[in-house]
SEROPA-541331 format. One record per residue: x, y, z of N, C-alpha, C, O in turn; residue in one letter. Coordinates in pm, whole numbers, plus 50000, padded with zeros to 5 digits. Example, Ala and Ser with C-alpha at 12.3 -4.5 7.8 and 13.67 -1.06 7.14 Angstrom:
<recs>
513194943150780512304955050780513204967050780514244966850846A512854977550708513674989450714512905000350787513415011450804S
</recs>
This chain:
<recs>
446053085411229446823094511144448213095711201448613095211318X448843097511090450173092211145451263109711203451403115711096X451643114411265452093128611342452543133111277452363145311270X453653125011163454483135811062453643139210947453863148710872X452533129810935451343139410791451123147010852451363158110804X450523146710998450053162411041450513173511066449863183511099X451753172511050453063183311106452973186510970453303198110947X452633179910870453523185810735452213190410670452153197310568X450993185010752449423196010640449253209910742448653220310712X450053206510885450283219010948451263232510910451443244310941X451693222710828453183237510842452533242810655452653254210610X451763228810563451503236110427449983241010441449233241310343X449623244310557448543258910568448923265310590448553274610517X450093270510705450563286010681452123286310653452633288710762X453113285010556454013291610568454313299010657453503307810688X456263297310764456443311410808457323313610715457813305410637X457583328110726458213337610638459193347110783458923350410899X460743348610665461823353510743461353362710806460643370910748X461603363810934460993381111036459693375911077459013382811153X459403368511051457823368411065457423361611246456443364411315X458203355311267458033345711424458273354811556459283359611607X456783354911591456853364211744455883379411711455383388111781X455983376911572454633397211528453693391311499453303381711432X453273401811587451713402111571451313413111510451783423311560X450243415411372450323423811294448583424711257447953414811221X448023437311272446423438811305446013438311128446953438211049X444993438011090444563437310977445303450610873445253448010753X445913463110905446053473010831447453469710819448083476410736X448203459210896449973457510829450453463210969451283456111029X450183471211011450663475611162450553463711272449813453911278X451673468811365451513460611497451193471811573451473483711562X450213461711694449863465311826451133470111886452303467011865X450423480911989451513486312077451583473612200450543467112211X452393470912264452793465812336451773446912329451803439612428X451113443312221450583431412226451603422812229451773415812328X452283422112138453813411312127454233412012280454063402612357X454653421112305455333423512477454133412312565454663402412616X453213413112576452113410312615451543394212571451373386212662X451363391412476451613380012416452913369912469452973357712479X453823379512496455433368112482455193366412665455473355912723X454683377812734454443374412864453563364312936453803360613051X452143358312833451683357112864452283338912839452123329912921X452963337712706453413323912647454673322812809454733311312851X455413331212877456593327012922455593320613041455943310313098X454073328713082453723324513247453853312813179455003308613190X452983304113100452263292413104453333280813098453233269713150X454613286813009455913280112987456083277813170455923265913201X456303284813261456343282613377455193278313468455273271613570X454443281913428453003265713528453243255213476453023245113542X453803254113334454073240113311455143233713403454893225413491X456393238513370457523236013446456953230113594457313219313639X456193237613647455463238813756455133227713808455593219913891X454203228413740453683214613745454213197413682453843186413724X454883199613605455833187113574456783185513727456923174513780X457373197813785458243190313902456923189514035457433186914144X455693191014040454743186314123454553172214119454663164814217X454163167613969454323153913937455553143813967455473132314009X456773151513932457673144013964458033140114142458553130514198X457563150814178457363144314354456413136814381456683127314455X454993138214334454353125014376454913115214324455343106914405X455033113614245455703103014150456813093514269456613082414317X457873102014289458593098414405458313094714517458823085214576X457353103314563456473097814690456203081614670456683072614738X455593080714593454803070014583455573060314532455053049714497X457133062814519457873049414444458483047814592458743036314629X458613053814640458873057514836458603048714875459383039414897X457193048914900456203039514964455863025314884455603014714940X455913027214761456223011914701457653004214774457772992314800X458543013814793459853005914887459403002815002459722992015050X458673010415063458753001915197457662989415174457932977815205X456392993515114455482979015082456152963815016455692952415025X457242968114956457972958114870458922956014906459562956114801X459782953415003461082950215050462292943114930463462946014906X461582935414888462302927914758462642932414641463292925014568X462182949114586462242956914503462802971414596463092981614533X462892971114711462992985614752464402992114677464553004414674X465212984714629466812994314588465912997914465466053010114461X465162994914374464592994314229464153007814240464503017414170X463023007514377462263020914391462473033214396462003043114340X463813029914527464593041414564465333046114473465613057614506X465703044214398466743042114275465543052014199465953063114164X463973048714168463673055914082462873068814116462483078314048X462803066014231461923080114336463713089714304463533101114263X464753087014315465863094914329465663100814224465613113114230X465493094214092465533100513948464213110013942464223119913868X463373107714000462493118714016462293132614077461693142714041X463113128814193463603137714268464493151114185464313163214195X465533143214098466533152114039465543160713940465383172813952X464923152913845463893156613769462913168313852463453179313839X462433168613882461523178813997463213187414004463593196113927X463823182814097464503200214119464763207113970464163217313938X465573201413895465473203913758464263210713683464503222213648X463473207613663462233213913686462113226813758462183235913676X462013230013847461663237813948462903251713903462613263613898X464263245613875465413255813806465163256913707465733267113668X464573252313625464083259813431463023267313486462933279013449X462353263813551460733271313590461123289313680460663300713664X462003284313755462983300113768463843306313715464343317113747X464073299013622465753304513525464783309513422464923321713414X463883305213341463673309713227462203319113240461593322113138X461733323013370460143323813410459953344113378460633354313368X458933340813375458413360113283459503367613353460133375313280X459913366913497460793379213522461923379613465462433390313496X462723372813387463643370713321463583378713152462523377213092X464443385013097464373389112969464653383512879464123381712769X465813379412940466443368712842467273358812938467543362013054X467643346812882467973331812919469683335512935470413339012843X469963334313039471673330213037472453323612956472023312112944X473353325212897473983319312779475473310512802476553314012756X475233298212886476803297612938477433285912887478613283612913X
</recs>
């Protein structure tokens, strides 16, 4: 199945509607006291274990293009070259994962 049929039988089961993105609204039309608050806290941790874990990967990743340089002498500039790009990637990582992470309210605008 091809991603954009599914994006498009995804989005024609529920309509969003203006105002509508981020409420959470209980069966009587009312919102929960503090669920949204709670909800948006709980979407920012996981937004940050991800982060998390993408710059974990990106260091093994590096590690191991590391050690492909020294096993491979004849490729080592190739390696180093791509363990570096990993490297940047991981710190990068690691600064969205603190810049944008639950203790934050809102995102810096610069």
């Amino acid at each position: 199945m091809d991603g954009e049929d599914r994006t498009l039988r995804l989005r024609a089961r529920r309509p969003r509607r203006a105002g509508e993105r981020g409420v959470i609204r209980l069966p009587d039309g009312s919102e929960p006291s503090g669920a949204a608050a709670e909800h948006r806290r709980e979407v920012e941790e996981y937004a940050r274990q991800a982060m998390v874990s993408s710059a974990r990967a990106h260091d093994r990743a590096a590690a191991l293009l590391e050690g492909m340089a020294t096993a491979h002498p004849e490729e080592a500039e190739l390696h180093l070259q791509s363990a570096a790009r990993h490297r940047r990637w991981a710190d990068n990582d690691r600064s969205l994962a603190q810049q944008y992470g639950p203790r934050r309210t809102e995102p810096d605008r610069t």
